[in-house]
C-alpha positions in Angstrom: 92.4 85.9 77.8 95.0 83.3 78.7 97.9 85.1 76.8 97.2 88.1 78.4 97.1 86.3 81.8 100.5 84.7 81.3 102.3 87.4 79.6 100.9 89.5 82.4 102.9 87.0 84.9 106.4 87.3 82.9 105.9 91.1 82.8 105.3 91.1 86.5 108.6 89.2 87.1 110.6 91.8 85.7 108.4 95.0 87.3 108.8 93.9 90.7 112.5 93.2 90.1 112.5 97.1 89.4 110.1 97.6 92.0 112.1 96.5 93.9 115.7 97.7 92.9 114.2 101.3 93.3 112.3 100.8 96.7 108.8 101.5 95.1 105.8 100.2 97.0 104.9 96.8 95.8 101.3 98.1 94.8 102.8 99.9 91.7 103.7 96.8 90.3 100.0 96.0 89.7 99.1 99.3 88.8 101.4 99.1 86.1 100.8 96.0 84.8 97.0 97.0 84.4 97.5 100.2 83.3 99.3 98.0 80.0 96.2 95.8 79.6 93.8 98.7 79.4 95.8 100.9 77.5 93.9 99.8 74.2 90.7 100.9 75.7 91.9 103.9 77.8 93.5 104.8 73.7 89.9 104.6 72.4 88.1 106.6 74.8 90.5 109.1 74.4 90.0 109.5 70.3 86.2 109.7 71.1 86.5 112.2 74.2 88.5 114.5 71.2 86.5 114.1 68.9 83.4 115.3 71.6 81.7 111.9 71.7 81.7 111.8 75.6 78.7 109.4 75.9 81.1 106.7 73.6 84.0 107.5 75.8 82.4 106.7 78.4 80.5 103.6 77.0 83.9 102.2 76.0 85.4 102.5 79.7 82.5 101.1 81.1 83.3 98.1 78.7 86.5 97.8 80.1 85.5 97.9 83.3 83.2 95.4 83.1 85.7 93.2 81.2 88.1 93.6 84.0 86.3 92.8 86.7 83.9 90.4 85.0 87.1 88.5 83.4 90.0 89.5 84.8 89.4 88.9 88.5 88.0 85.7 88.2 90.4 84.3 85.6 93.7 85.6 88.5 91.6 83.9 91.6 90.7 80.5 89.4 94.3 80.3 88.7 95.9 81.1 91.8 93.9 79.0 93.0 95.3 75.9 90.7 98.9 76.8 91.2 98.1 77.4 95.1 99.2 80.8 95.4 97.6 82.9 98.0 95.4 86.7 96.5 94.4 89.1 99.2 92.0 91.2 97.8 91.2 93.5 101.2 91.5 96.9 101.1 92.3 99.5 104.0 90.3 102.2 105.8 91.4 104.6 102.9 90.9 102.6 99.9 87.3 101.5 101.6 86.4 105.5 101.6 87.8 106.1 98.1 85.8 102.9 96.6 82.7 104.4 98.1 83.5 107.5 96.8 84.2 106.2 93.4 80.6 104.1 93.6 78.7 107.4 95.1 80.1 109.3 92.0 79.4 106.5 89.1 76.0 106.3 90.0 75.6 110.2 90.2 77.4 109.9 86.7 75.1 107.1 84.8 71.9 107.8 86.5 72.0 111.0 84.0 71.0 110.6 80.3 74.1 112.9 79.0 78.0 112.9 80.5 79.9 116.5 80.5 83.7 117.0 81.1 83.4 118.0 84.8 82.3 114.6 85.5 84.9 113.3 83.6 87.1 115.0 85.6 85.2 114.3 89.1 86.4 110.5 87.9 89.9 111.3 86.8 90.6 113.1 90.6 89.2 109.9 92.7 91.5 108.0 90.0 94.7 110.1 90.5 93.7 110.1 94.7 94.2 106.4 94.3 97.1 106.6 92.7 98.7 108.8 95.1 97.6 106.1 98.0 99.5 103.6 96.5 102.4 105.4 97.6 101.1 106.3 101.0 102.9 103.4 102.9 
């Protein structure tokens, strides 16, 4: 986990120089930056949502969910907080709404014994709605 944390730091160096050189909203930087630590998992689900394996698709993202917010989050706030660096983890009106959203629609998703691929896609709009916020600004 600590490699990933401080390669994640050098990478972010370099993102929000770009971030910056293009005027793109500061969020994007650590959109991107996660988007390159999932990518293995995101890779994975994707060979089993081919291969029509949705319930292991799913399984594997809610492994990498849980490994980012079980790990990742309190591995950034343990060491900002050594190195005394302020994290603001508060969200706005819109983002409250679309986390709600997102919770309402996980639980209709995983109370169910069986996934299909328009709940898959239910998930992917909410996602893509949160991209398109970070831009909102």
């Amino acid at each position: 986990m600590l490699p990933l944390v401080l390669m994640s730091k050098k990478l972010a160096l370099f993102v929000d120089f770009k971030l910056l050189e293009f005027g793109a909203p500061v969020a994007l930087g650590g959109f991107l930056v996660a988007a390159m630590i999932l990518t293995p998992e995101a890779l994975a689900a994707l060979d089993a949502a081919r291969a029509n394996k949705l319930q292991r698709a799913v399984n594997i993202c809610l492994g990498s969910a849980l490994a980012t917010i079980g790990l990742t989050v309190p591995a950034v706030l343990i060491a900002a907080h050594f190195v005394a660096l302020p994290i603001e983890l508060g969200l706005g009106g819109a983002e409250i709404v679309l986390l709600a959203l997102t919770i309402g629609i996980s639980i209709l998703t995983f109370v169910g014994t069986r996934t299909n691929a328009l709940q898959g896609v239910v998930h992917l709009a909410a996602f893509m709605t949160y991209v398109f916020l970070i831009f909102d600004s």
